[in-house]
C-alpha positions as CSV (number, residue, x, y, z in Angstrom):
1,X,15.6,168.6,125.8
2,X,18.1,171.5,125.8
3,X,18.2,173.3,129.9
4,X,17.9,176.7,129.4
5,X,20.9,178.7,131.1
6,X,18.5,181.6,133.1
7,X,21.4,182.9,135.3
8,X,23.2,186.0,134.1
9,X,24.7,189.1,134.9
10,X,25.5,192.0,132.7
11,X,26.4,195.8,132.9
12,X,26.8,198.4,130.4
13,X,28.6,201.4,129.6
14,X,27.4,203.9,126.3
15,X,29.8,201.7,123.7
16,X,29.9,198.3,125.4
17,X,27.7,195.5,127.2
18,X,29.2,193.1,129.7
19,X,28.1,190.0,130.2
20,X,29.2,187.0,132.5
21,X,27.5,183.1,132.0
22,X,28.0,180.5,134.6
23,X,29.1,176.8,132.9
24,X,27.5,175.3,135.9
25,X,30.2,172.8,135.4
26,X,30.2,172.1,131.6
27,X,33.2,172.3,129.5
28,X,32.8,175.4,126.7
29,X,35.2,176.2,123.5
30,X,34.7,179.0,121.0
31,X,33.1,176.3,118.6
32,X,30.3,176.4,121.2
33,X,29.8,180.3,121.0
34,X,27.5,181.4,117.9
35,X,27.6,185.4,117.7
36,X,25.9,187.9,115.0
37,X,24.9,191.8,115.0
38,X,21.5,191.1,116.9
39,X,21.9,187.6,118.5
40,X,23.9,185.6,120.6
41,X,23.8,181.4,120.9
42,X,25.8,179.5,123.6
43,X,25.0,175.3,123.1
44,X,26.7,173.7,125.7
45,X,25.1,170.1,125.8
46,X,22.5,169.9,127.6
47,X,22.7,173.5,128.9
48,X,21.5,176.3,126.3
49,X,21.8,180.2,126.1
50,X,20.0,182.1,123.6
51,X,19.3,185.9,123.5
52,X,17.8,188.5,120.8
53,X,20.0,191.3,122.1
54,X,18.3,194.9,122.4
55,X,20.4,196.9,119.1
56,X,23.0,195.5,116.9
57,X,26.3,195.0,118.2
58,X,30.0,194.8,116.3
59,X,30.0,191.2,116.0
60,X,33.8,191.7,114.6
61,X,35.5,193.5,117.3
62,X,33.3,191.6,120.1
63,X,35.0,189.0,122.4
64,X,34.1,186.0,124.2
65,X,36.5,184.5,127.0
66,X,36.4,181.2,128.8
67,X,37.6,181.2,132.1
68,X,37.0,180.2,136.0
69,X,33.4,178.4,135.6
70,X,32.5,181.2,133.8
71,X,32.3,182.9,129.8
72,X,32.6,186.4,130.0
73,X,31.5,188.4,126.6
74,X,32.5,191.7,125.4
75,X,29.6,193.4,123.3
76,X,30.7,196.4,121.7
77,X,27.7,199.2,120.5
78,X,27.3,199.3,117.0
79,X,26.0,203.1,118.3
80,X,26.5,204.4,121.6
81,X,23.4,204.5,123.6
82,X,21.8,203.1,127.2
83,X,19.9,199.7,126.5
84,X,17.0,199.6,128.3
85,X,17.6,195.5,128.6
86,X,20.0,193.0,127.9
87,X,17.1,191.3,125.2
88,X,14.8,192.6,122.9
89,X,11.2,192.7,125.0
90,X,7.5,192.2,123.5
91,X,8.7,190.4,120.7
92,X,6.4,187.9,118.9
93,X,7.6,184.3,117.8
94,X,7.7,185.1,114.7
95,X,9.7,187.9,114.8
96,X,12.2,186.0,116.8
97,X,12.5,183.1,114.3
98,X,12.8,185.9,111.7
99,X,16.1,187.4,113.9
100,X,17.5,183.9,114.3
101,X,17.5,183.2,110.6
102,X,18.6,185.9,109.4
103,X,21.7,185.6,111.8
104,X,22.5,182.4,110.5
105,X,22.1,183.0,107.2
106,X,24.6,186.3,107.4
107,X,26.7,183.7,109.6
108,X,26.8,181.7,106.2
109,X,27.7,184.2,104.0
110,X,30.6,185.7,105.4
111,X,32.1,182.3,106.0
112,X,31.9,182.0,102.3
113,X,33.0,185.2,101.3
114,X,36.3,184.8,104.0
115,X,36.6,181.5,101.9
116,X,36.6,182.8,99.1
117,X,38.9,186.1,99.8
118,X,41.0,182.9,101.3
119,X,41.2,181.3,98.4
120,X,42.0,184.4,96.2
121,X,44.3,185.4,97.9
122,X,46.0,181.6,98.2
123,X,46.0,181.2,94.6
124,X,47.7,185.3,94.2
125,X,50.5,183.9,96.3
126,X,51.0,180.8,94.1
127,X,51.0,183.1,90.9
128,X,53.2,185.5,92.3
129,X,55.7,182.4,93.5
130,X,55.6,181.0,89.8
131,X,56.2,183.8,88.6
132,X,59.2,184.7,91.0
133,X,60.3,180.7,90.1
134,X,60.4,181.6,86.4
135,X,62.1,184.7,86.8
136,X,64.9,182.9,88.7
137,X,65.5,180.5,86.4
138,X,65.3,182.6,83.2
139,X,67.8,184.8,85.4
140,X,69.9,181.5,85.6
141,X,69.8,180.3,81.9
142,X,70.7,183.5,81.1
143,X,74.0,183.4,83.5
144,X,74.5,180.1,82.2
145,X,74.2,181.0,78.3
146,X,76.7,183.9,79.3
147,X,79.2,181.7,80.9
148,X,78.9,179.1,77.8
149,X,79.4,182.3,75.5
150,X,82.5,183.4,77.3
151,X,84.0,180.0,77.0
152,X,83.6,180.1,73.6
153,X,85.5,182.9,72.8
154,X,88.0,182.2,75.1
155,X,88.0,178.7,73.5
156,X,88.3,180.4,70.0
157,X,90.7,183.3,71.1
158,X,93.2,180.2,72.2
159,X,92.8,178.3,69.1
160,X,93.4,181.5,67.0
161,X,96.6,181.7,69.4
162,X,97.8,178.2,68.8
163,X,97.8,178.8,64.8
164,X,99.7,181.7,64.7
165,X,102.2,180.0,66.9
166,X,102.1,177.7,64.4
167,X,102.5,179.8,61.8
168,X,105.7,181.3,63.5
169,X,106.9,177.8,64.1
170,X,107.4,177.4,60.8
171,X,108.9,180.5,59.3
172,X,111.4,179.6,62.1
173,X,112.2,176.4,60.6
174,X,112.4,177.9,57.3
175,X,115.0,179.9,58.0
176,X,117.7,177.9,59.7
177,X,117.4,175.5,56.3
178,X,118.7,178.9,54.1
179,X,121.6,179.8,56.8
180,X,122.7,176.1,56.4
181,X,122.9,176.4,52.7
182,X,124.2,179.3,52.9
183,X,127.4,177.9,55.2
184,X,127.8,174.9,52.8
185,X,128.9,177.3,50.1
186,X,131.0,178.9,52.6
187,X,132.3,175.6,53.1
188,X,133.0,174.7,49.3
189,X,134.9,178.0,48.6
190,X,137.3,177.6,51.7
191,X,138.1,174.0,50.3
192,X,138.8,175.8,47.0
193,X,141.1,177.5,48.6
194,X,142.9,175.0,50.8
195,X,143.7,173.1,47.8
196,X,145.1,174.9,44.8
197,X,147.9,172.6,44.4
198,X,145.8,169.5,43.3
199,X,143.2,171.6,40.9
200,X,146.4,173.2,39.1
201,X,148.6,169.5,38.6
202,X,146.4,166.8,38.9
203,X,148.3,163.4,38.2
204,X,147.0,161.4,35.4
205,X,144.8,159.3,37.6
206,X,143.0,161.6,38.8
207,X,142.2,163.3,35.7
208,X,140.8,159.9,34.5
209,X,138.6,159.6,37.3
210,X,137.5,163.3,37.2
211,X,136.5,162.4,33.4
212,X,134.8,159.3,33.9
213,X,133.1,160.7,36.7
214,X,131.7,164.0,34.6
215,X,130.6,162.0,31.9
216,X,127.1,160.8,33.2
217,X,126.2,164.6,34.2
218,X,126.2,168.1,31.9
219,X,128.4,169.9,33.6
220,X,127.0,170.6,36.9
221,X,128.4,168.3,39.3
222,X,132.2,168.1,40.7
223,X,134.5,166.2,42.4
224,X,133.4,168.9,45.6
225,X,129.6,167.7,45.7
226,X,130.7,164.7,46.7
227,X,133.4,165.9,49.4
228,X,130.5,167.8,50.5
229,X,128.1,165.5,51.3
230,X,130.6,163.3,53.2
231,X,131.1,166.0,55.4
232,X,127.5,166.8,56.0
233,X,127.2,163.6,58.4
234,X,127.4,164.5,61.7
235,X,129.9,163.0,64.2
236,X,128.6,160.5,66.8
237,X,127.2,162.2,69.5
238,X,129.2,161.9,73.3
239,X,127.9,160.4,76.1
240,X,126.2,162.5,78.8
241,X,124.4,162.6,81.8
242,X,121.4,164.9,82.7
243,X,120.0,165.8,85.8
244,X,116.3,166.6,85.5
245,X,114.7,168.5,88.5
246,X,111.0,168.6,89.7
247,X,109.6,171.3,92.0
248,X,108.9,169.4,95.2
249,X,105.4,168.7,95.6
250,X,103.0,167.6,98.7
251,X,99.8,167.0,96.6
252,X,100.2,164.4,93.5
253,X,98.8,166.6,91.3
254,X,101.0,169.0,88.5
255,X,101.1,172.5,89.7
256,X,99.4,173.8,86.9
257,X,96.2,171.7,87.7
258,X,96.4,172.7,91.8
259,X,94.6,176.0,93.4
260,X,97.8,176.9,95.0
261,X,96.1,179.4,97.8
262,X,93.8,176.8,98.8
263,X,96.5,174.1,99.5
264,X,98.4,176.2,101.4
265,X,95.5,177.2,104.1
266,X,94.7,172.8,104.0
267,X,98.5,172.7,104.5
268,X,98.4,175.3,107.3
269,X,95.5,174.2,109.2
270,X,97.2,170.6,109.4
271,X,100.6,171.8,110.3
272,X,98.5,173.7,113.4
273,X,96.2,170.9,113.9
274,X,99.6,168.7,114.1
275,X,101.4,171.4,116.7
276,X,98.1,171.6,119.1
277,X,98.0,167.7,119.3
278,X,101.7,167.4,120.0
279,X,101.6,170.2,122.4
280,X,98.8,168.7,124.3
281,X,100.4,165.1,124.2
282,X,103.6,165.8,125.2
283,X,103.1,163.8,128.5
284,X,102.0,161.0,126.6
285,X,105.8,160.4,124.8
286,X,106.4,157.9,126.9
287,X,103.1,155.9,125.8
288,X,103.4,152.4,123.8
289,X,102.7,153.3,119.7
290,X,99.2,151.2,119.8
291,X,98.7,153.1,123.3
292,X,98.7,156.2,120.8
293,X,95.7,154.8,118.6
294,X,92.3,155.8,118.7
295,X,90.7,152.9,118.0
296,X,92.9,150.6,120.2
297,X,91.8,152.9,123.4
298,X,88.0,152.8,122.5
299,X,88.4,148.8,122.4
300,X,90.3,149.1,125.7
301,X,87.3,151.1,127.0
302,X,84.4,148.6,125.9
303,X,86.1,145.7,127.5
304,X,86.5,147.7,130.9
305,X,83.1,148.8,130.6
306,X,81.8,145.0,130.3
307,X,84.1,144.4,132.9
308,X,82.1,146.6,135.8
309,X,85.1,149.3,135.7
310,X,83.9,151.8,134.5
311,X,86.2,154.8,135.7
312,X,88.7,152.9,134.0
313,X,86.6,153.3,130.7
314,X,86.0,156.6,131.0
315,X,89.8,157.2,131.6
316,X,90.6,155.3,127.9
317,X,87.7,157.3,126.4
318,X,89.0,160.5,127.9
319,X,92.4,159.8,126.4
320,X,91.0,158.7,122.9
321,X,88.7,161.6,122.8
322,X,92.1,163.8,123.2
323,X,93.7,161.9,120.4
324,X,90.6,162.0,118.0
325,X,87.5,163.8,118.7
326,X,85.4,163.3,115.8
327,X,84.7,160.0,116.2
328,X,80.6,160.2,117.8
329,X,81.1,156.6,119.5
330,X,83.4,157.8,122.2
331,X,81.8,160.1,123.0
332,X,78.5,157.8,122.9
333,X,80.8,155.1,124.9
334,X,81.8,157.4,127.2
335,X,78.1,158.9,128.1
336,X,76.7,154.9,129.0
337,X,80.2,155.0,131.7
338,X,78.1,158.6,133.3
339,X,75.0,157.2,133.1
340,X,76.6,154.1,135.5
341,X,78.3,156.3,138.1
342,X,75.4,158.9,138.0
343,X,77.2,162.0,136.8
344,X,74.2,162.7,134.7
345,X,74.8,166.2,133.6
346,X,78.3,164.9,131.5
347,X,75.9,162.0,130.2
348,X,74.0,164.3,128.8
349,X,76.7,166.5,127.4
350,X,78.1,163.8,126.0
351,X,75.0,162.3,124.2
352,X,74.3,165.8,122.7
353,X,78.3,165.7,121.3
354,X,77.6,162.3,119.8
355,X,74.2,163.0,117.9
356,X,75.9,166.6,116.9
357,X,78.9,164.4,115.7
358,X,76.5,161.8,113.5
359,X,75.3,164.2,111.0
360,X,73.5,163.5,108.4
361,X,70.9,161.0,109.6
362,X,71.4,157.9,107.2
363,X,70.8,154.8,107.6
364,X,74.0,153.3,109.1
365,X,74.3,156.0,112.1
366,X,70.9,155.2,113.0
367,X,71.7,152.7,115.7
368,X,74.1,155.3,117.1
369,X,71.7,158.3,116.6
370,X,68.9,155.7,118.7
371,X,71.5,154.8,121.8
372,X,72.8,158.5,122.4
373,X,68.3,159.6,122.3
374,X,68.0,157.0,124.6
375,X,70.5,157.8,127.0
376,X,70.7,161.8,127.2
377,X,66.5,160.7,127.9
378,X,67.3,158.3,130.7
379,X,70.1,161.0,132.1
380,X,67.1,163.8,131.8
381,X,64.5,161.5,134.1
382,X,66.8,160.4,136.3
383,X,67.2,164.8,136.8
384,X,63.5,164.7,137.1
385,X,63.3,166.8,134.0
386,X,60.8,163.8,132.7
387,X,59.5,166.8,129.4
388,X,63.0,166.8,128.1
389,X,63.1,162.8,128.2
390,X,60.1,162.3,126.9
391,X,60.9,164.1,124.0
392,X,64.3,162.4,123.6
393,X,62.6,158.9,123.8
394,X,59.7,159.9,120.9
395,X,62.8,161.0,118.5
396,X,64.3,157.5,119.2
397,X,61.5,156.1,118.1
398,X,60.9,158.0,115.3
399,X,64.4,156.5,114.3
400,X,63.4,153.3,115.0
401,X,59.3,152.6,115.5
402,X,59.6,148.7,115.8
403,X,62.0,149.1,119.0
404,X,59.0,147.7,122.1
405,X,61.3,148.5,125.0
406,X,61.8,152.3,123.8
407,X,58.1,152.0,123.9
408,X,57.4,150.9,126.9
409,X,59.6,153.6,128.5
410,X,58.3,156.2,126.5
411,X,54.7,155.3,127.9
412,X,55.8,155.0,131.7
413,X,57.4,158.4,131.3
414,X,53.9,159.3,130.0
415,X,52.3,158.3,133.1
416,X,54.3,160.2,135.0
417,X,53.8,163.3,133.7
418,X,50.5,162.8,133.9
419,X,50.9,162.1,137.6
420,X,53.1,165.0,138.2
421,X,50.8,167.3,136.3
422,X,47.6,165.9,138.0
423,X,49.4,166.4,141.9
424,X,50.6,169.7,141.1
């Protein structure tokens, strides 16, 4: 059976009751509190408040608040007036059970009808975001029917272009072929001219020939045609050299297929890159050429690290880093040397680099991605900041879920929380 919570205070002003309910101990939530116009339920097992308040309250605006042992409710007047008690007095059983159903049922319908209005309004939003969907992507088949339209044209104003260049082409060709007529009967009338003594007193010879020659034809052809197409062969052509010259080119691409403004900033970022690095490194001149390398130095660091020397590896990994710093595994290298000699706040700067560095998350960083969680964690506990570990040691094993011994940490870092929490 239910105790009955008898125990209450309450005061009242002419628009609101206040009134205070010991827990005696129990644990409430608001899913304990029932609340209508004219009555007023608190079930917290066993204990059990129930009251038919005196005139209807704004069950909308009132508020309930858990706190201190106690629950202290804010009943706001649905008119103002003095109650002469807290509860409705002289009333029967039935009257009572009446009150208490009525409140319920009420209770009932406006969940459903915020449900409802819910769910309206849920399934406005999804109309009004297909139809904000739709218009996007009619906007965009539009922009893309434009840009294929425009192509077109441009496509067809070329190719009208190319045949009239065509066209032009060949009324050029025409007309050197009439000028070179034209000179060979230039040509035939000067040879006229240059010999008059063999067309006036030709030997007897030749006047045979000239006969026997004219015979086959009627009358058209001479001795010239034929002087004339000797000479139309061309003499041998001389031997020469020639010197072709390309515009010097850094990219090996033509120039008409390059973005010309864009390879000049790419060119002038690295010719600035190259000048900070040299200017930086101009004490290291006198270094050996594999001393220079990257990837040689991070080696060198690993083997000191196994090796117990660890400010010697976090002098090759401070060098490499100056040579390369994009590569997330010195700087991942580099934060397991602070972890060793306890300069915690650089191991934790230097994890954060490393997972900033080993972007995107796919599947062959995530061995890296797990090592630099685990050890900007292990830095944070070992501040005492055990929050910010924890949740460094839960995001390495989200990477990897199998992993016992992240595990295993992750639950003694639980524990003392919990223990922190509990003797604070």
């Amino acid at each position: 059976m239910p105790v009955w919570l008898r125990e209450h205070s309450w005061r009242q002003t002419l628009t609101a009751v206040y009134l205070s309910l010991p827990l005696r101990g129990a644990r409430a939530t608001p899913a304990n509190i029932f609340c209508s116009e004219q009555y007023l339920k608190v079930s917290i097992p066993p204990f059990l408040f129930e009251a038919i308040l005196y005139a209807p309250i704004d069950d909308t605006n009132s508020t309930a608040k858990i706190g201190n042992g106690n629950i202290f409710f804010t009943l706001y007047k649905r008119e103002p007036a003095m109650w002469d008690s807290l509860t409705l007095a002289n009333a029967d059983k039935e009257k009572l059970q009446y009150l208490r159903e009525n409140a319920v049922l009420k209770a009932h319908e406006k969940a459903k009808e915020e449900t409802e209005a819910k769910k309206i309004t849920k399934q406005e939003h999804k109309k009004y975001a297909l139809e904000a969907t739709m218009k996007l992507e009619e906007a965009e088949r539009r922009r893309i029917e434009d840009l294929k339209e425009k192509e077109r044209q441009k496509v067809a104003k070329e190719l009208e272009l190319w045949k009239n260049q065509q066209k032009d082409g060949d009324k050029y060709k025409s007309i050197p072929k009439k000028g070179e007529l034209h000179q060979e009967i230039e040509q035939l009338k000067e040879r006229k001219k240059d010999k008059p003594n063999k067309m006036r007193i030709p030997n007897e010879g030749t006047s045979k020939t000239r006969l026997k020659s004219t015979k086959g034809y009627h009358g058209s052809c001479s001795i010239f045609s034929q002087n004339l197409k000797e000479e139309q062969l061309p003499a041998p052509r001389a031997a020469a050299t020639i010197e072709v010259n390309f515009t010097p080119r850094v990219f090996p691409t033509a120039l008409r297929e390059s973005r010309v403004a864009e390879e000049e900033e790419w060119l002038h970022k690295q010719a600035e890159a190259r000048r900070i690095i040299n200017s930086d490194l101009s004490e290291l001149e006198d270094l050996k050429e594999e001393e220079k390398n990257p990837d040689w130095l991070k080696d060198k660091g690993n083997k000191m690290f196994a090796m117990g020397n660890y400010l010697g590896a976090v002098n090759a990994y401070n060098l490499a880093v100056r040579l390369n710093n994009k590569l997330p595994l010195l700087y991942l290298n580099r934060a397991a040397c602070h972890l060793k000699l306890r300069n915690l706040h650089k191991a934790i700067e230097d994890s954060s680099k490393a997972l900033e560095l080993l972007t995107p998350p796919v599947a062959d960083n995530e061995n890296a991605r797990v090592k630099a969680h685990v050890r900007r964690g292990t830095a944070f506990c070992q501040l005492e900041l055990y929050t910010e570990g924890l949740q460094d040691y839960e995001a390495a094993l989200k990477i990897d879920p199998k992993n016992k011994t992240i595990e295993k940490d992750a639950e003694k870092i639980r524990h003392l929380i919990q223990g922190t929490m509990q003797s604070s």
